[in-house]
GUKE-962165 format. One line per 2 residues: number of its first residue (from 1); their letters; for each residue x, y, z of C-alpha. Coordinates in Angstrom, 2 decimals, decimal comma, m for minus. Example, Ala and Ser with C-alpha at 12.3 -4.5 7.8 and 13.67 -1.06 7.14 Angstrom:
2
1) AS) 12,30 m4,50 7,80; 13,67 m1,06 7,14
This chain:
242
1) XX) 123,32 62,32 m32,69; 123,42 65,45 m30,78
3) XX) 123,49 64,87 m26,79; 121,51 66,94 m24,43
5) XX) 124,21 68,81 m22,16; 124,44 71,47 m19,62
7) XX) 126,59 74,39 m21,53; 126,04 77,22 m22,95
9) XX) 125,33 76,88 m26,22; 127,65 77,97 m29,01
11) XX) 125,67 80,99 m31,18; 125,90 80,93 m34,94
13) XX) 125,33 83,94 m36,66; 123,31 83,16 m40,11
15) XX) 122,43 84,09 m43,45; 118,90 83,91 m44,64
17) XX) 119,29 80,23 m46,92; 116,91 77,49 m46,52
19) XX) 118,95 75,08 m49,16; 119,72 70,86 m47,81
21) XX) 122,64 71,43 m45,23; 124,44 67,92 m44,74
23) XX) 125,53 66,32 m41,45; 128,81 67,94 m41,33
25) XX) 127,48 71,41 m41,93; 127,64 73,93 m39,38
27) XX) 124,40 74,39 m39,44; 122,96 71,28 m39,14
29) XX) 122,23 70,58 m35,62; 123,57 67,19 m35,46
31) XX) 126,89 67,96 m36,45; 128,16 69,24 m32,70
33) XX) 128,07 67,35 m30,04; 127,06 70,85 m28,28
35) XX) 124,15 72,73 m27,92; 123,46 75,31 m30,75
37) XX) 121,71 78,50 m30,38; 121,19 79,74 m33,90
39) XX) 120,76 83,35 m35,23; 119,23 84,18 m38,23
41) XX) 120,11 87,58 m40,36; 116,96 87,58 m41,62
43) XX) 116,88 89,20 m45,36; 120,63 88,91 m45,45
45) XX) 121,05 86,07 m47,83; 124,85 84,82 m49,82
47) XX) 124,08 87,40 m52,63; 123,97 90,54 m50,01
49) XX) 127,17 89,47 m48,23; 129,21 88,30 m50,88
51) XX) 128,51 91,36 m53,22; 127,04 94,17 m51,15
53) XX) 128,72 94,25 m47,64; 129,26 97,60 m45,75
55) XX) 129,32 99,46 m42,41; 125,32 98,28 m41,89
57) XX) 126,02 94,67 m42,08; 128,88 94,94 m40,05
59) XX) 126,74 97,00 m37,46; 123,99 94,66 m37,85
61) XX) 126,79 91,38 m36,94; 127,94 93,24 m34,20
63) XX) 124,35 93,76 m32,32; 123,33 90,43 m33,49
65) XX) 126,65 88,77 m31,76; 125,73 90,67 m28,26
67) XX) 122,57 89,63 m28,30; 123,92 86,01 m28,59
69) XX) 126,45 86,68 m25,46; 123,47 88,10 m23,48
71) XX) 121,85 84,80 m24,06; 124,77 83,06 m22,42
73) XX) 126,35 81,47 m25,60; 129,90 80,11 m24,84
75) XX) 131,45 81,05 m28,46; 130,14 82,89 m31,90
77) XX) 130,47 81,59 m35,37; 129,94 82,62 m38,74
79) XX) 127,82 80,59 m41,62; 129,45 82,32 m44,19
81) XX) 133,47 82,29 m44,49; 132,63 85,69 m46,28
83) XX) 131,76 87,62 m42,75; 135,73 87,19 m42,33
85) XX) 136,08 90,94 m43,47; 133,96 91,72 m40,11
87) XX) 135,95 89,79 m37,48; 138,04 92,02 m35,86
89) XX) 135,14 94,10 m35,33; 132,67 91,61 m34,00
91) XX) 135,44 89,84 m31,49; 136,06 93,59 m30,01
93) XX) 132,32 93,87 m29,43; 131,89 90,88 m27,07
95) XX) 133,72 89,17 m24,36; 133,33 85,31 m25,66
97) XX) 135,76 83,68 m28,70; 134,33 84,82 m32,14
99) XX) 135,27 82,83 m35,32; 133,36 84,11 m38,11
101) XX) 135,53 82,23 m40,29; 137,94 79,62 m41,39
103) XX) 139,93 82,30 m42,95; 140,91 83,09 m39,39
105) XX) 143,23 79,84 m39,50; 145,48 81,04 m42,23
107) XX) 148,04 82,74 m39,87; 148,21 79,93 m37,90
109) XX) 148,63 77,40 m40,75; 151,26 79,50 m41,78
111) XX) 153,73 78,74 m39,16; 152,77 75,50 m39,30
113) XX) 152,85 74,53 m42,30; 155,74 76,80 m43,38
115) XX) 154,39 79,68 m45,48; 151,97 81,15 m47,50
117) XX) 152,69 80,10 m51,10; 151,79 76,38 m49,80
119) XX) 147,98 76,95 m48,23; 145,37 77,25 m50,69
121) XX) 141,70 78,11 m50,58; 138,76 76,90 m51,85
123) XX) 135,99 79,17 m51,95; 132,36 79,51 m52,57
125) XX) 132,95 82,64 m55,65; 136,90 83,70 m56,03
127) XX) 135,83 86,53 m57,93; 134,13 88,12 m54,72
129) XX) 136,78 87,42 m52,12; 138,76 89,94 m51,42
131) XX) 142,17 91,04 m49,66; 139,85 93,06 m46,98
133) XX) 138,61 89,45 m46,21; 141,84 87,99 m45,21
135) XX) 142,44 91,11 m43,79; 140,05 90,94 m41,74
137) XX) 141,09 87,57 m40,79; 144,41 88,63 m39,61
139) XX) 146,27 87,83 m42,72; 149,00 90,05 m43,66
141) XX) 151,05 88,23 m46,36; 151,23 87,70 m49,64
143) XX) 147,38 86,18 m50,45; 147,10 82,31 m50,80
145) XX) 146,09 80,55 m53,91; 142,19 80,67 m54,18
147) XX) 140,24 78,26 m56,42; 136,31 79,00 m56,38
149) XX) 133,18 77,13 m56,72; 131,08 79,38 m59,12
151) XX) 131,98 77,71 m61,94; 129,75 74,64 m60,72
153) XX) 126,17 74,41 m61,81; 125,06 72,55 m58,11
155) XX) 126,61 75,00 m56,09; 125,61 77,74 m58,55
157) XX) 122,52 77,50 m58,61; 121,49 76,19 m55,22
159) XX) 123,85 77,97 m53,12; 125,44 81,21 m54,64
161) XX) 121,40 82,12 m56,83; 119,42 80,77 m54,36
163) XX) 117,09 79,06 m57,36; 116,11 75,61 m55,51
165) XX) 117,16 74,46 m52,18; 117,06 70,64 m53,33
167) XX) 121,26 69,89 m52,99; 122,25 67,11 m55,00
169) XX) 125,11 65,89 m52,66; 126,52 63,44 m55,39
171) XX) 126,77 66,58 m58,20; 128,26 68,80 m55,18
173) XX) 131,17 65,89 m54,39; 131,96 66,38 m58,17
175) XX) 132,27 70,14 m58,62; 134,27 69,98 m55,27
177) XX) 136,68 67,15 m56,41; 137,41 68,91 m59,83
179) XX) 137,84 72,52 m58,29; 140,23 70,63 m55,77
181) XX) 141,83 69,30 m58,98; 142,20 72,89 m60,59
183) XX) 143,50 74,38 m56,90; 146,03 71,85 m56,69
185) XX) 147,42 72,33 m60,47; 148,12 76,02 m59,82
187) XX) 150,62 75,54 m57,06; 152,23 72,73 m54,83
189) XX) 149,85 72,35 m51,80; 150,69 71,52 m48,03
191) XX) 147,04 72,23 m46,78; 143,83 72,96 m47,87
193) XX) 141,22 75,81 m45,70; 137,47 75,21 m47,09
195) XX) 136,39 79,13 m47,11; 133,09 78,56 m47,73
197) XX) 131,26 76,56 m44,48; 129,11 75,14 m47,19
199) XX) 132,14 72,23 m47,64; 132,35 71,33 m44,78
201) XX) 130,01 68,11 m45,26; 132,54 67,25 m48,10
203) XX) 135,73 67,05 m46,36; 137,28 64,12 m47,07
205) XX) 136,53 64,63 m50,91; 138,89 67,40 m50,85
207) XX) 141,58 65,75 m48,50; 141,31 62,99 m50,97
209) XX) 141,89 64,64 m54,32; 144,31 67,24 m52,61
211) XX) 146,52 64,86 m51,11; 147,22 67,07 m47,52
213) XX) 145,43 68,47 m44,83; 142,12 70,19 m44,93
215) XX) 141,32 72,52 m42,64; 137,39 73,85 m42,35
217) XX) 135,47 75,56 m39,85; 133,89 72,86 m37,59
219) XX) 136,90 71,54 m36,26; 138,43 74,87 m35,18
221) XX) 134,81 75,40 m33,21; 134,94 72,36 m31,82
223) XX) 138,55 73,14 m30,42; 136,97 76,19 m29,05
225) XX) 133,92 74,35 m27,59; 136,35 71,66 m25,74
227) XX) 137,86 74,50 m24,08; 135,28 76,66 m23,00
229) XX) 133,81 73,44 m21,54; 136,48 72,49 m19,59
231) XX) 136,69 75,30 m18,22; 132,69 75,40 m17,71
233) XX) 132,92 71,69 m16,28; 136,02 71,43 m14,03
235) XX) 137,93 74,49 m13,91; 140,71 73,60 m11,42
237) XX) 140,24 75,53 m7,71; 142,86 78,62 m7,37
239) XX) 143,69 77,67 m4,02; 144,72 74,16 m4,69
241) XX) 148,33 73,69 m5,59; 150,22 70,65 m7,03
């Protein structure tokens, strides 16, 4: 259970859905041991972003994200691993850490895990991401193995069509474990990063059938929140050495 607490809260731009979102989500409430001030793109649903972006959404992000940091949020996220393609632009536009996406690991799993031909990606539609989304992300290399989701009548219908908002978690764990399966037959795998935010709930069903690390978005917030916190809570005084 969430705990009431003194911070600023950490904003979360995001997209117009109204589908079940799991504990483990980012946006359900009770996933964070933080306060969460949520922002709603209201009219920009999965369909618009995945398939339609352009310099309006991106402008729209942008005002959206400094309205959050005039509300005195410590940290922005992103719902939607697809607003990676717009996170250079939206951290430039405000002062306070922006992760719009998980994609925004990949460089960093890269060193640590050794290279790119070892990370793959799991992803809500692999038809509609894009090199401009690890772009974006600050990926320069070669692109990482993707395996998508679309495939997958559950997530198909309630998440990428928008045609119920009823999620049947047990038929979700399914389509997750056998896309897993399929990612991890095209290529020897030393980590996993769950794209889409919608996984996040089902973590441990893909660090199960993968066999490695899984990397999502809630943990690198929470990284994020610990240190903006800290500094928040007991930021050490200048003039006091040793």
């Amino acid at each position: 259970m969430r705990v009431a607490m003194e911070e600023a809260p950490l904003g979360v731009l995001c997209l117009d859905s109204s589908f079940t979102k799991p504990l483990g989500h980012l946006r359900n409430p009770d996933t964070f041991r933080h306060p969460i001030r949520y922002e709603v793109l209201q009219g920009i649903d999965i369909p618009r972003l995945l398939h339609a972006p352009g310099d309006e959404l991106g402008a729209l992000l942008v005002d959206r994200a400094r309205r959050l940091e005039r509300e005195g949020v410590c940290a922005i996220a992103g719902s939607c691993g697809f607003m990676a393609r717009y996170q250079e632009r939206v951290a430039a536009a405000v002062t306070v850490p922006v992760v719009l996406s998980s994609l925004t690991l990949l460089p960093w799993l890269a060193s640590v895990h050794g290279g790119t031909g070892r990370i793959g990606v799991l992803t809500a539609d692999s038809g509609a991401l894009k090199r401009a989304h690890f772009v974006g992300a600050g990926w320069q290399g070669p692109l990482p193995v993707v395996q998508g989701l679309e495939d997958g009548d559950e997530f198909r219908q309630v998440i990428l069509e928008g045609r119920r908002d009823d999620l049947d978690l047990a038929a979700m764990a399914q389509e997750l474990a056998q896309a897993t399966r399929r990612l991890k037959a095209k290529a020897p795998l030393d980590a996993v990063v769950l794209e889409c935010t919608d996984l996040s709930a089902f973590v441990e069903v893909v660090r199960r059938e993968a066999g490695c690390p899984v990397y999502d978005i809630v943990p690198a917030l929470e990284l994020i929140l610990r240190s903006a916190v800290g500094r928040q809570q007991s930021a050490p005084d200048p003039l006091v050495t040793g």
